[in-house]
N, CA, C and O atoms as a Tripos MOL2 file, in Angstrom:
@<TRIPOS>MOLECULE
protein
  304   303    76     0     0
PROTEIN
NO_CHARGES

@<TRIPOS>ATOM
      1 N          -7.8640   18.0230    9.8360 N.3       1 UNK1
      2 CA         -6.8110   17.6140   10.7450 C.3       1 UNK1
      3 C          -5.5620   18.4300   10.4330 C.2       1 UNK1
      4 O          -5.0940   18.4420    9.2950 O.2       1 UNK1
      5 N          -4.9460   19.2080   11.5830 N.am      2 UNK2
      6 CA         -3.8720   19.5950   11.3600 C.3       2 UNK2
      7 C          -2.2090   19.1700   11.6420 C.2       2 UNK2
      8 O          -1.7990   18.8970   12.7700 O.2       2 UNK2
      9 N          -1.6200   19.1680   10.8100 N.am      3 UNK3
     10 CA          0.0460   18.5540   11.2740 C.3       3 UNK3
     11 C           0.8610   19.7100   12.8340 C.2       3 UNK3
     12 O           1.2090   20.8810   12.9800 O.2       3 UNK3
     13 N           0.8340   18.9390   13.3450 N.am      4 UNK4
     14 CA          2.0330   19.4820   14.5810 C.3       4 UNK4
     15 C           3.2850   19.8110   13.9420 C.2       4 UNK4
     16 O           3.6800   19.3210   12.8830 O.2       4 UNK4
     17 N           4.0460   20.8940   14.8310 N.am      5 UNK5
     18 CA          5.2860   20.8230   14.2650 C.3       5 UNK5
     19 C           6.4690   20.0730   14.2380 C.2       5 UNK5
     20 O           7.5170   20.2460   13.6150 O.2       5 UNK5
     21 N           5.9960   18.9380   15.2780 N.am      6 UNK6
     22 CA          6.8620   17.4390   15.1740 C.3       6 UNK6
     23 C           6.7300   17.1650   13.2550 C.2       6 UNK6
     24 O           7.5500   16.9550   12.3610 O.2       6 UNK6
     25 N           5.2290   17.3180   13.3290 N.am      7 UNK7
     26 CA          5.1220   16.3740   11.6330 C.3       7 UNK7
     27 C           5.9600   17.1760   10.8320 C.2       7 UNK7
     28 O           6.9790   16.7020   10.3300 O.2       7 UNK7
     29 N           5.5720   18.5170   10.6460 N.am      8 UNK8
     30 CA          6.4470   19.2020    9.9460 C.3       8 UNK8
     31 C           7.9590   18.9890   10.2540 C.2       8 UNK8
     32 O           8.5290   18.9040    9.1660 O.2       8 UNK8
     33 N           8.7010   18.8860   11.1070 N.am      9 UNK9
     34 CA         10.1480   18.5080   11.1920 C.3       9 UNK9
     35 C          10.7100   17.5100   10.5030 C.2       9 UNK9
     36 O          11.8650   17.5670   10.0810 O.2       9 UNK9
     37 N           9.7520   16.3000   10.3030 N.am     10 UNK10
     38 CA         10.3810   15.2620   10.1690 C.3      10 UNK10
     39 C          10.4490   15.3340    8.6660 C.2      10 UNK10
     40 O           9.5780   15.7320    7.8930 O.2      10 UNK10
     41 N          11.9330   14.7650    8.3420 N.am     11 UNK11
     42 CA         12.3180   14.8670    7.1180 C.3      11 UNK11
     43 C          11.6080   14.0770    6.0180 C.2      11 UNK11
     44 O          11.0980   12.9730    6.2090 O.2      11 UNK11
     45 N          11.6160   14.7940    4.7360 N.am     12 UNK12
     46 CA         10.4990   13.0400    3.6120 C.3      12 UNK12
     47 C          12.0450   12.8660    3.4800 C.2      12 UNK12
     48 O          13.0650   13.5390    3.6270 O.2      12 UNK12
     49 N          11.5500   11.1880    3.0070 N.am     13 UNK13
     50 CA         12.2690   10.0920    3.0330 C.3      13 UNK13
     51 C          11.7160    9.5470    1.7910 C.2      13 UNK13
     52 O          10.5140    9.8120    1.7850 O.2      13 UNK13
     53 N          12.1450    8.7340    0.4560 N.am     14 UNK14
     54 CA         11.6470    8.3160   -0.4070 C.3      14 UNK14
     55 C          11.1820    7.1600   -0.1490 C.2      14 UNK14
     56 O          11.4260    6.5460    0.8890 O.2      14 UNK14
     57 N          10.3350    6.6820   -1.2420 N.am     15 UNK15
     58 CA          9.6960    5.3860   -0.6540 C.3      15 UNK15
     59 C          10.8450    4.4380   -1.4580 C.2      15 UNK15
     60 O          11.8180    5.0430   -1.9080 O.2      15 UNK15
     61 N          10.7820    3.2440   -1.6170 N.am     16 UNK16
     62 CA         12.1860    2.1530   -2.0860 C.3      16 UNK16
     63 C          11.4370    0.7480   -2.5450 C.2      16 UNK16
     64 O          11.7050   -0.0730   -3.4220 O.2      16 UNK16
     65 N          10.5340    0.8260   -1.7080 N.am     17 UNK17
     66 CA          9.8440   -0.5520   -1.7730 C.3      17 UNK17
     67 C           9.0480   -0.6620   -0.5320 C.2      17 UNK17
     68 O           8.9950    0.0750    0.4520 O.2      17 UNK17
     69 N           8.2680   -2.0860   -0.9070 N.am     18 UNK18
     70 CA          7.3420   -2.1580    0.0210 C.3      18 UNK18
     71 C           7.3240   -3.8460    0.2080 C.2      18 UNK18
     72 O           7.4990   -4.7700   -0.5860 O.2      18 UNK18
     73 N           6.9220   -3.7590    2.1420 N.am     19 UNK19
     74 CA          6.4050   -5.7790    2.5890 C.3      19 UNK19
     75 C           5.0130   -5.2780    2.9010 C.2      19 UNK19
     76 O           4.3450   -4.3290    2.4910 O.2      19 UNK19
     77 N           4.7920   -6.3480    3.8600 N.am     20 UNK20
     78 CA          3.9440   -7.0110    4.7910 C.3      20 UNK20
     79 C           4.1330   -7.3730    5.9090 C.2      20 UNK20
     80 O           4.7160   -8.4200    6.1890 O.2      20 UNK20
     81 N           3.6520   -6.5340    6.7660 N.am     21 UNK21
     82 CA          4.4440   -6.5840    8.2320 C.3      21 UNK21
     83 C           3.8270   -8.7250    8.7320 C.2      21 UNK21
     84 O           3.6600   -9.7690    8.1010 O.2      21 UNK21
     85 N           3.7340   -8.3070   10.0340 N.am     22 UNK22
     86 CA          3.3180   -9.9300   10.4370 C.3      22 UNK22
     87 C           1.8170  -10.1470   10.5290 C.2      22 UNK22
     88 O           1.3410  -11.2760   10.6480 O.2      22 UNK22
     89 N           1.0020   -8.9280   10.4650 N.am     23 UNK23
     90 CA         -0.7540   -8.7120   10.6650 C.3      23 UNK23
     91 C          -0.9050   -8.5620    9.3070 C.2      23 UNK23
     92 O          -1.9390   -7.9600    9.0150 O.2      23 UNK23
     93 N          -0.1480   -8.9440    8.2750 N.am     24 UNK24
     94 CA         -0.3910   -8.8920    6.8480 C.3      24 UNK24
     95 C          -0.6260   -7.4550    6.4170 C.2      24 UNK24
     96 O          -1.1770   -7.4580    5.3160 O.2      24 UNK24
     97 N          -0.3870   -6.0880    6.9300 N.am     25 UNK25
     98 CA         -0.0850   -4.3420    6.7960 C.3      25 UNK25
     99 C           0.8220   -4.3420    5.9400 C.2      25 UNK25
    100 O           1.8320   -5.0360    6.0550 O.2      25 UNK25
    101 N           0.6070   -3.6100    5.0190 N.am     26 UNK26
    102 CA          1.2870   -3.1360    3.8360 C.3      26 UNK26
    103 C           2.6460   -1.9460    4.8110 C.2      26 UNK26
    104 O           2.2790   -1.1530    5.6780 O.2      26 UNK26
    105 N           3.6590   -2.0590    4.5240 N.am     27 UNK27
    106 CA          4.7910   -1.2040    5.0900 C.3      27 UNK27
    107 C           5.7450   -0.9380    3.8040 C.2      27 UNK27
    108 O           6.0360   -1.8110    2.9860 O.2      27 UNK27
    109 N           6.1200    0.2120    3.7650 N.am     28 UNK28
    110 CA          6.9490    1.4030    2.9620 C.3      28 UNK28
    111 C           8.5250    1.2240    3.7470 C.2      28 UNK28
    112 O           8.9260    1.6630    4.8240 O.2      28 UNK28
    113 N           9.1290    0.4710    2.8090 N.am     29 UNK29
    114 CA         10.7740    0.6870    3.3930 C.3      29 UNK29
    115 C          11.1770    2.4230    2.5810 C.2      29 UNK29
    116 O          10.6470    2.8310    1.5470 O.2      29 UNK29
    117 N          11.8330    2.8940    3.0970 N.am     30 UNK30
    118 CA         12.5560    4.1430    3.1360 C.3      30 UNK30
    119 C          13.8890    4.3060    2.6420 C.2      30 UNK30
    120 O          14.7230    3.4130    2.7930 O.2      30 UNK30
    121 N          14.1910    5.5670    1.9640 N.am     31 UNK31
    122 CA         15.3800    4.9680    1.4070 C.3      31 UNK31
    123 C          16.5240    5.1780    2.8860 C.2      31 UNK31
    124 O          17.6080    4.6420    3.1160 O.2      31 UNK31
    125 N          16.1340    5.6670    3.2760 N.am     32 UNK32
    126 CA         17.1020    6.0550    5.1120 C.3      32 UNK32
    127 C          17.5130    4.9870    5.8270 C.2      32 UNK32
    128 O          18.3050    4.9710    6.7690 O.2      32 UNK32
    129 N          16.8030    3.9080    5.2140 N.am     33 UNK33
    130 CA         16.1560    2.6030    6.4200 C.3      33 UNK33
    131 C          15.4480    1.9160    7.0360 C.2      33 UNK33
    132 O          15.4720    0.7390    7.3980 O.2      33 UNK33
    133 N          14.6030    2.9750    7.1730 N.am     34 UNK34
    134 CA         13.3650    2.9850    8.2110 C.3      34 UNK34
    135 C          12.3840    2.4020    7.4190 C.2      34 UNK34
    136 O          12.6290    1.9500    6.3000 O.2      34 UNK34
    137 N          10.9300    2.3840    8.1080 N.am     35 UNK35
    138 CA         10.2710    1.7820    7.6120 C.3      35 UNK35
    139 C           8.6300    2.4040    8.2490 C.2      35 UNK35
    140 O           8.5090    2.9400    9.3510 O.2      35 UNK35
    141 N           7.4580    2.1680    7.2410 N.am     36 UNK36
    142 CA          6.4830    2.9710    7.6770 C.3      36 UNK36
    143 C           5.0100    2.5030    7.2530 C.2      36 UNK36
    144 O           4.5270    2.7690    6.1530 O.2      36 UNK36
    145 N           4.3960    1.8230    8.1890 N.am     37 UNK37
    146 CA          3.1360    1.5460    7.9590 C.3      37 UNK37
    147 C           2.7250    2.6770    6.7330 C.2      37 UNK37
    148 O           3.0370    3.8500    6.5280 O.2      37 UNK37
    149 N           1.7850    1.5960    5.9760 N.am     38 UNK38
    150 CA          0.8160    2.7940    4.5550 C.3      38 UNK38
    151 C          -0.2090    2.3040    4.8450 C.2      38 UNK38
    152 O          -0.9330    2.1750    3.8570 O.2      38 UNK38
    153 N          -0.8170    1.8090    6.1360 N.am     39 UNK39
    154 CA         -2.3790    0.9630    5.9200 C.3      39 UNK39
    155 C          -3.6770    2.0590    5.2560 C.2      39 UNK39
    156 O          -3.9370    3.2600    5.3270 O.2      39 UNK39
    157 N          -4.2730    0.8280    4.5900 N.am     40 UNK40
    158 CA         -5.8110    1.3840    4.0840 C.3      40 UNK40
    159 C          -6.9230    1.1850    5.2590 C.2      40 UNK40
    160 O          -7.5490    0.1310    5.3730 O.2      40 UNK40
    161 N          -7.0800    2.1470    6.0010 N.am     41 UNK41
    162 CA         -7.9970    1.6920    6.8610 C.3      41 UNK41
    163 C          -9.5130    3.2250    7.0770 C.2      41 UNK41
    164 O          -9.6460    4.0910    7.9420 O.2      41 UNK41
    165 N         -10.2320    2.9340    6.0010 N.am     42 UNK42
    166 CA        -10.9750    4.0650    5.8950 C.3      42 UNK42
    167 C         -12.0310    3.7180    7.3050 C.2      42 UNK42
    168 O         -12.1240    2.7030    7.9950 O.2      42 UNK42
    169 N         -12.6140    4.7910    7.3540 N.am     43 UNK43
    170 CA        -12.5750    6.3300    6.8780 C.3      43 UNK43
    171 C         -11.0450    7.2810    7.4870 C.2      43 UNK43
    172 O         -10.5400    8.3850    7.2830 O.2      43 UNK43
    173 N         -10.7290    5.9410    8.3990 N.am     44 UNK44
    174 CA         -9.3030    7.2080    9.5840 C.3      44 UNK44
    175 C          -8.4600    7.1950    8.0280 C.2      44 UNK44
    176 O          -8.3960    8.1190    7.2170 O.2      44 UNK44
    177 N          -8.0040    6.1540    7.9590 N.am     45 UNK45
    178 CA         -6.4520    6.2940    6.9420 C.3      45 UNK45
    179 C          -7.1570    5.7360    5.4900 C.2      45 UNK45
    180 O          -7.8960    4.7530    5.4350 O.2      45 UNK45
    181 N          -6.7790    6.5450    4.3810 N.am     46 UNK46
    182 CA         -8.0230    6.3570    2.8980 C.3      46 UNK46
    183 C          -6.0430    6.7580    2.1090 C.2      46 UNK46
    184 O          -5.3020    7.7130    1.8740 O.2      46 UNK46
    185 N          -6.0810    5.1370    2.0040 N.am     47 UNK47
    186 CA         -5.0640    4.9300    1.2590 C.3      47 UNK47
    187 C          -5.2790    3.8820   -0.0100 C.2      47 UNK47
    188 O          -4.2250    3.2590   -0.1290 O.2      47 UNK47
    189 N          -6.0780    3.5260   -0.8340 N.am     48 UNK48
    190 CA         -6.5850    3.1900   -1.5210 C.3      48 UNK48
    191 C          -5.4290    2.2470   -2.2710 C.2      48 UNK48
    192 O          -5.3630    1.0190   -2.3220 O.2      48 UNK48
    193 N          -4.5090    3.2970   -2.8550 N.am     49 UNK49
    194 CA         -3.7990    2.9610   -3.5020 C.3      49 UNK49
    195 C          -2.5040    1.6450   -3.1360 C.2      49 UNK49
    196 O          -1.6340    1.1960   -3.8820 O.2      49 UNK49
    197 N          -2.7380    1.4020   -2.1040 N.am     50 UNK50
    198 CA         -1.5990    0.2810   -1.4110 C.3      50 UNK50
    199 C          -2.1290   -0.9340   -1.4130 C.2      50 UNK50
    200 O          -1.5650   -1.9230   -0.9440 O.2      50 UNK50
    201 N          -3.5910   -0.9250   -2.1060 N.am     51 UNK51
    202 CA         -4.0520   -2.3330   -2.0610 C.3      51 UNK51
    203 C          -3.7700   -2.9150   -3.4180 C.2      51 UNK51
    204 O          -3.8480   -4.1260   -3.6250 O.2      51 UNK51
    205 N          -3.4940   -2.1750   -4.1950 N.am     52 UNK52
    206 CA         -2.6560   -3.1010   -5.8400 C.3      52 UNK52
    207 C          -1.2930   -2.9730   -5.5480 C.2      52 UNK52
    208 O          -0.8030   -2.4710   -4.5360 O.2      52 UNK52
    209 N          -0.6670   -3.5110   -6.5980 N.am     53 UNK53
    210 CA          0.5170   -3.5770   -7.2970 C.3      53 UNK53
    211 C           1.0980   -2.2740   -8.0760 C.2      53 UNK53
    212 O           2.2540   -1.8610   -8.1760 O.2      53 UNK53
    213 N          -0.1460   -1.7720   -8.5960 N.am     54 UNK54
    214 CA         -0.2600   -0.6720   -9.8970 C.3      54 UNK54
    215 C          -0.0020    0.7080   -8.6190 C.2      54 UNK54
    216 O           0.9420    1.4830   -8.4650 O.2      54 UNK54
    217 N          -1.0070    0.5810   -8.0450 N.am     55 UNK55
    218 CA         -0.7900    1.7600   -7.0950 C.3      55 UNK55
    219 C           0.3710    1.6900   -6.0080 C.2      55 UNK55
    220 O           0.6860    2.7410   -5.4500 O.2      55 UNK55
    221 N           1.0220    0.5100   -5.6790 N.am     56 UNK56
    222 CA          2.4880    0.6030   -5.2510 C.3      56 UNK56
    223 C           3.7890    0.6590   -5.7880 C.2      56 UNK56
    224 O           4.8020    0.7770   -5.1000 O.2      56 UNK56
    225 N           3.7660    0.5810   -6.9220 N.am     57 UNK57
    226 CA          4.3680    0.9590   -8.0680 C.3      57 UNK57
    227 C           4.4230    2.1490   -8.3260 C.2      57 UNK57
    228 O           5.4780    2.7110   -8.6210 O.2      57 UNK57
    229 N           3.0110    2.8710   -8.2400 N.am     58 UNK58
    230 CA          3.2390    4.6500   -8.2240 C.3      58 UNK58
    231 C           3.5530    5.2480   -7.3320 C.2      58 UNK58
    232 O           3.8210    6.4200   -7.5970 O.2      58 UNK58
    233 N           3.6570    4.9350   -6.2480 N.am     59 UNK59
    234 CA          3.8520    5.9100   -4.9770 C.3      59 UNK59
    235 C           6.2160    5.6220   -4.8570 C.2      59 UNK59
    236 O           7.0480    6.2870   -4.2400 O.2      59 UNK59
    237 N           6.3740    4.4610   -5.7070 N.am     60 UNK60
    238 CA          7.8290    4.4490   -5.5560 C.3      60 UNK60
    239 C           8.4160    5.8190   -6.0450 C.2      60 UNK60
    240 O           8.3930    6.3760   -7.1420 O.2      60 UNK60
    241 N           8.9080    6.1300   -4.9260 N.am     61 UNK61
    242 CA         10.3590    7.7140   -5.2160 C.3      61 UNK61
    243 C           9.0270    8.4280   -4.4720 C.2      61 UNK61
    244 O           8.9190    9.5570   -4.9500 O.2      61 UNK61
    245 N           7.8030    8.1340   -3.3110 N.am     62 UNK62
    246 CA          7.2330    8.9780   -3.3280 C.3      62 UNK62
    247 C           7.9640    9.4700   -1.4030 C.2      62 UNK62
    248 O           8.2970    8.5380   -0.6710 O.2      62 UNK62
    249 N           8.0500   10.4750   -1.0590 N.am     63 UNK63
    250 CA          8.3640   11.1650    0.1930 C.3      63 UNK63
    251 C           7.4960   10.9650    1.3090 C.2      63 UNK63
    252 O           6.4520   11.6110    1.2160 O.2      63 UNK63
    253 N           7.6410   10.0810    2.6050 N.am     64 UNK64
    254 CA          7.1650   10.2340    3.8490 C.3      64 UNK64
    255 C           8.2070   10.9510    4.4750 C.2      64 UNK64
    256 O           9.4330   10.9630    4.3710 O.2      64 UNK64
    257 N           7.0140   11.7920    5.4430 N.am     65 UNK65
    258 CA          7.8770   12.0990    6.5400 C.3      65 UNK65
    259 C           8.5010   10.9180    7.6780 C.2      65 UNK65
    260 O           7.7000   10.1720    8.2400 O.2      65 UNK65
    261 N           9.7360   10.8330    7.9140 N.am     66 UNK66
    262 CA          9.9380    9.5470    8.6370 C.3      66 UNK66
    263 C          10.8030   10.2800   10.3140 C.2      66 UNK66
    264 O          11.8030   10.8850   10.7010 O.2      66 UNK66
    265 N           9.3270    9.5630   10.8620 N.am     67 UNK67
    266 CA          9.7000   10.1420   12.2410 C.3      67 UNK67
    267 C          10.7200    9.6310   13.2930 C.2      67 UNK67
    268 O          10.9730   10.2630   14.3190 O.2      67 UNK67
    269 N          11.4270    8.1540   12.8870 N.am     68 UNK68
    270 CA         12.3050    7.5940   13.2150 C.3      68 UNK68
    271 C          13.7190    8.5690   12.7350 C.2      68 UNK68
    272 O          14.4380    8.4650   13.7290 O.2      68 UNK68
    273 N          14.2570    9.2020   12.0080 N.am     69 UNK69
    274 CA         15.2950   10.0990   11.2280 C.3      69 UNK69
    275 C          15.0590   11.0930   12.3990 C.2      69 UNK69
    276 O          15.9890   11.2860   13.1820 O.2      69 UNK69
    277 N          13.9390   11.7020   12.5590 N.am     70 UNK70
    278 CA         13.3980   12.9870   13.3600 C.3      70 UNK70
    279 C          14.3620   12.4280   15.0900 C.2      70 UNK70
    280 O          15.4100   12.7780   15.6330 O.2      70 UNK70
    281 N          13.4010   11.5520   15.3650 N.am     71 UNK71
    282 CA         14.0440   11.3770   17.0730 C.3      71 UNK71
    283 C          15.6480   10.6470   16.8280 C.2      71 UNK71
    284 O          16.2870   10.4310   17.8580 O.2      71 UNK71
    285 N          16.2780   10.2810   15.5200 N.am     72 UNK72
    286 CA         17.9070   10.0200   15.9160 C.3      72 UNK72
    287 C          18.2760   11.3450   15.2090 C.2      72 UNK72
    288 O          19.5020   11.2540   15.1420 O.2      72 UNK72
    289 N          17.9250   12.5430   14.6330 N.am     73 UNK73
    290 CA         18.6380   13.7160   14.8880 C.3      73 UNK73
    291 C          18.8740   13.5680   13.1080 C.2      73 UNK73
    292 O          19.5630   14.4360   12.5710 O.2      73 UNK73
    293 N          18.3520   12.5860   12.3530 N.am     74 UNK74
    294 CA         18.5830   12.5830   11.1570 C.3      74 UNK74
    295 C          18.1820   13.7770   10.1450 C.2      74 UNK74
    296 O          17.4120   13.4020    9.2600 O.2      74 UNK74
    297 N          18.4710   14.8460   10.1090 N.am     75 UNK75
    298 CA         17.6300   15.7160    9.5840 C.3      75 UNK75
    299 C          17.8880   16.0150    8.2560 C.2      75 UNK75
    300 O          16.8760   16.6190    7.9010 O.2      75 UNK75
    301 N          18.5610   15.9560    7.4150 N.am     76 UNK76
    302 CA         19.0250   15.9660    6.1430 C.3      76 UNK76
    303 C          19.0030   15.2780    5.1380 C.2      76 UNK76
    304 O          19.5820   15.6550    4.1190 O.2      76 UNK76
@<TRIPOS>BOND
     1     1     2 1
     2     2     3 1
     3     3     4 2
     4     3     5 am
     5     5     6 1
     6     6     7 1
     7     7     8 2
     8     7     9 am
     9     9    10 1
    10    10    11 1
    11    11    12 2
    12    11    13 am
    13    13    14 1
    14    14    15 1
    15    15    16 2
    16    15    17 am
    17    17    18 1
    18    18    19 1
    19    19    20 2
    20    19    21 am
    21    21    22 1
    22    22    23 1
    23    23    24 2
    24    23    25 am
    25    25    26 1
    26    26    27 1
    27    27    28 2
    28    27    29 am
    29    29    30 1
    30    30    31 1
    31    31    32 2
    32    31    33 am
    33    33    34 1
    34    34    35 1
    35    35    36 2
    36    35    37 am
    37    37    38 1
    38    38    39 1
    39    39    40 2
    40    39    41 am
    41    41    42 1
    42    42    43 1
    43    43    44 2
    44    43    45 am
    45    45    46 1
    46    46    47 1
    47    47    48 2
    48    47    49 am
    49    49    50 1
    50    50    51 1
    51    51    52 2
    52    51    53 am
    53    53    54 1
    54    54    55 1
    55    55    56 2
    56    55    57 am
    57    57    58 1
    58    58    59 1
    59    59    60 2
    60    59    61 am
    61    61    62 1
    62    62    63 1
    63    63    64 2
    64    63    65 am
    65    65    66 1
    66    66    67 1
    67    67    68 2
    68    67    69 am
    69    69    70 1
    70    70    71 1
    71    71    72 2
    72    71    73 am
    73    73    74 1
    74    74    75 1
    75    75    76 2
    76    75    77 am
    77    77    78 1
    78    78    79 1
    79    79    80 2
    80    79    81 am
    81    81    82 1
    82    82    83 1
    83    83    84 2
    84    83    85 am
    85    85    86 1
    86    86    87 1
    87    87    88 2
    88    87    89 am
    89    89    90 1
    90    90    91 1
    91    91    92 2
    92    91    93 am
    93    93    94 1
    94    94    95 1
    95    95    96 2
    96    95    97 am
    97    97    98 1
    98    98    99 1
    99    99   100 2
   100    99   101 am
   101   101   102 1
   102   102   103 1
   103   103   104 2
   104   103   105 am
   105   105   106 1
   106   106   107 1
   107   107   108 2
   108   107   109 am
   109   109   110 1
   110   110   111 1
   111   111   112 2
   112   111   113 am
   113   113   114 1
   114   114   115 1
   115   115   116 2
   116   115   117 am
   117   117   118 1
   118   118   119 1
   119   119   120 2
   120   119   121 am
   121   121   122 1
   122   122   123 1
   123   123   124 2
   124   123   125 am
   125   125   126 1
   126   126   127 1
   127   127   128 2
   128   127   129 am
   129   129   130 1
   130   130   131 1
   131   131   132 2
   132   131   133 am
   133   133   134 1
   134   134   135 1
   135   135   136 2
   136   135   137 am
   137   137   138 1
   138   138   139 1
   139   139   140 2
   140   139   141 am
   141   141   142 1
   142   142   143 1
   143   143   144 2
   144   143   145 am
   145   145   146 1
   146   146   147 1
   147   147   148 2
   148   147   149 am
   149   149   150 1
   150   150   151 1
   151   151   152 2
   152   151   153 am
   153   153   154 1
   154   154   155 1
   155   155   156 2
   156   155   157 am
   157   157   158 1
   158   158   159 1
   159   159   160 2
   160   159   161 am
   161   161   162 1
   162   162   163 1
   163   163   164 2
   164   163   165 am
   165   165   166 1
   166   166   167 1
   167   167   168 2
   168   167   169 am
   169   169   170 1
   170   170   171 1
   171   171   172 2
   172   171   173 am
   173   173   174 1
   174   174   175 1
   175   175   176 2
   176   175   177 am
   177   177   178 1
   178   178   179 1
   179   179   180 2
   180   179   181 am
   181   181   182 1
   182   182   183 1
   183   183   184 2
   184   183   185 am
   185   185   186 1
   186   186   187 1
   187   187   188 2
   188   187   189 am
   189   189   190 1
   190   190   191 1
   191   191   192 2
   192   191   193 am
   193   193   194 1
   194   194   195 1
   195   195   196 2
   196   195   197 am
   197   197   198 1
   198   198   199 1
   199   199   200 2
   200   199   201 am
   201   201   202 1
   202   202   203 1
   203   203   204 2
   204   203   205 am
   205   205   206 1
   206   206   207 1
   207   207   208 2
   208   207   209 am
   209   209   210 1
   210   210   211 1
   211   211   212 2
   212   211   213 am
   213   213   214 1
   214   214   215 1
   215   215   216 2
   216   215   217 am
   217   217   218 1
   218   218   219 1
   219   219   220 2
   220   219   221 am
   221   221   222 1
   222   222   223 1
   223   223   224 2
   224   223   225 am
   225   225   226 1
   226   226   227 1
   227   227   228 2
   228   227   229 am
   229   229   230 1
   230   230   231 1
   231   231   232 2
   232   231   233 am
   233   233   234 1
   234   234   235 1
   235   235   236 2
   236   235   237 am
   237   237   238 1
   238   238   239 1
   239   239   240 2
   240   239   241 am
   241   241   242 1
   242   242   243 1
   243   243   244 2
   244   243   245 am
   245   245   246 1
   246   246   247 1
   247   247   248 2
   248   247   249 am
   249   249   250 1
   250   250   251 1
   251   251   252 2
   252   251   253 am
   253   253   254 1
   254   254   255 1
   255   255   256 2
   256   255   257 am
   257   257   258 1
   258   258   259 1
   259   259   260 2
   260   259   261 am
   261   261   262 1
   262   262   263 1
   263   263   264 2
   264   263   265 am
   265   265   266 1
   266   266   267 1
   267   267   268 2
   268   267   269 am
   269   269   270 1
   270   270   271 1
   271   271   272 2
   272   271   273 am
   273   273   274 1
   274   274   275 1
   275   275   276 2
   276   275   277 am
   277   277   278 1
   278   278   279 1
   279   279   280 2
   280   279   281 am
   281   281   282 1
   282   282   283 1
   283   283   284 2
   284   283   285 am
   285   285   286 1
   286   286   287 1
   287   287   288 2
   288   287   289 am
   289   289   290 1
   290   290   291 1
   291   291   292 2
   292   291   293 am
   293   293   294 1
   294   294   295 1
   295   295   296 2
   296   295   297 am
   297   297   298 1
   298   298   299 1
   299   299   300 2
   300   299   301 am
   301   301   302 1
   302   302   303 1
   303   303   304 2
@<TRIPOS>SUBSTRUCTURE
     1 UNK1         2 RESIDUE 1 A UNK
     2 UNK2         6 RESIDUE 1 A UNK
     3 UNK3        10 RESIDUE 1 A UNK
     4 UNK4        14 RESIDUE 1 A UNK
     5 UNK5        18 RESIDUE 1 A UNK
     6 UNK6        22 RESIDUE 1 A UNK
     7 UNK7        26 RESIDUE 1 A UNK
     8 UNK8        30 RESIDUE 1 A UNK
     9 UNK9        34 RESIDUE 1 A UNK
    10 UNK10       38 RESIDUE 1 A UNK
    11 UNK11       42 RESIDUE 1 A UNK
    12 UNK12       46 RESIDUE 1 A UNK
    13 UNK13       50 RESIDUE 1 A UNK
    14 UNK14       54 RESIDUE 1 A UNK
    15 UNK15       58 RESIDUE 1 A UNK
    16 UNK16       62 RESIDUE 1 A UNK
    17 UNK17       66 RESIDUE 1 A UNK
    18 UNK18       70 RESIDUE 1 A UNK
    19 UNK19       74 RESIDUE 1 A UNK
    20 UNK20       78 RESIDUE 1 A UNK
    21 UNK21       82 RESIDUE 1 A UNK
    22 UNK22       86 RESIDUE 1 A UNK
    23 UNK23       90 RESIDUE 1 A UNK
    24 UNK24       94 RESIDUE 1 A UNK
    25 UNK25       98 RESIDUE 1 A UNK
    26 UNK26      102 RESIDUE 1 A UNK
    27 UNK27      106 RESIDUE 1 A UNK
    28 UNK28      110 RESIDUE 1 A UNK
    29 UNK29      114 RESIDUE 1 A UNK
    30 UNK30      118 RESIDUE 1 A UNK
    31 UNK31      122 RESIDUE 1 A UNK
    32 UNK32      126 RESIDUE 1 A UNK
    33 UNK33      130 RESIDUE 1 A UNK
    34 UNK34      134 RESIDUE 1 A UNK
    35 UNK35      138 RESIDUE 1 A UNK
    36 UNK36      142 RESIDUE 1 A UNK
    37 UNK37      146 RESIDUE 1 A UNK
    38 UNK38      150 RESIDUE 1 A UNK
    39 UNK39      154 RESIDUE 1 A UNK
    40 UNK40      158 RESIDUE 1 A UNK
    41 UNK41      162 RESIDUE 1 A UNK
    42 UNK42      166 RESIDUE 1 A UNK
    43 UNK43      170 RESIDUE 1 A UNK
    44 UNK44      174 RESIDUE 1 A UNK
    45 UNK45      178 RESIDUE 1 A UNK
    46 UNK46      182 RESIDUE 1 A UNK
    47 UNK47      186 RESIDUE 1 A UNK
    48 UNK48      190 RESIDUE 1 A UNK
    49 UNK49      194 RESIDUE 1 A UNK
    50 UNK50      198 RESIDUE 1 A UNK
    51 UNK51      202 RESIDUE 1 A UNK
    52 UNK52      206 RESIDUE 1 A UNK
    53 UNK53      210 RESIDUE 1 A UNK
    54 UNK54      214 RESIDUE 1 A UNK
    55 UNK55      218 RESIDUE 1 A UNK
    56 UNK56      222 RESIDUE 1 A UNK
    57 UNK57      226 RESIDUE 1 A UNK
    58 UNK58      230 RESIDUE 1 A UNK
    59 UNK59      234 RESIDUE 1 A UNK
    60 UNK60      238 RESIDUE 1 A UNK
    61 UNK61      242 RESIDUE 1 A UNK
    62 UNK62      246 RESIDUE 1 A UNK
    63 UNK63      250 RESIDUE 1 A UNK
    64 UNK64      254 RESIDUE 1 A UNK
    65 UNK65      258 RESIDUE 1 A UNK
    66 UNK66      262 RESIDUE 1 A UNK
    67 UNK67      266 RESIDUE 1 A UNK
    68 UNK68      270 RESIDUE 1 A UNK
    69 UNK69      274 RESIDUE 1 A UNK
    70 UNK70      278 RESIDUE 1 A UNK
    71 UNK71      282 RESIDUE 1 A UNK
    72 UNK72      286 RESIDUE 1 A UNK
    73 UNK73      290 RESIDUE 1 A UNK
    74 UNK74      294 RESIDUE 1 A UNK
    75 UNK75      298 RESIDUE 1 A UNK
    76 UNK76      302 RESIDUE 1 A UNK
């Protein structure tokens, strides 16, 4: 699978912490604001690591691209 150059634009954003949306989905608050589904849903999305504690703990300070920053012009 290849990234578009939308994906590439959009700025990483650190990760800060993490909820549970309302379908019980693991979500990545941002340090920007925003906020970003991390679901484990193999074979499409093989995120393994969002189903502990231990592995959400490691991904903190980790960089999404956050495409909400991208469409308000947030680029920096």
């Amino acid at each position: 699978m290849t990234q578009s150059k939308t994906d590439n634009q959009r700025p990483p954003r650190a990760i800060i912490g993490f909820h549970r949306d309302e379908e019980d989905h693991w979500v990545a608050d941002l340090i920007c604001g925003h906020t970003q589904h991390v679901r484990h849903l193999p074979p499409w999305i093989n995120r393994p690591w969002v189903m502990t504690e231990a592995g959400r703990a490691r991904m903190m300070g980790y960089r999404l691209r956050c495409k909400q920053c991208l469409d308000e012009g947030k680029t920096g």
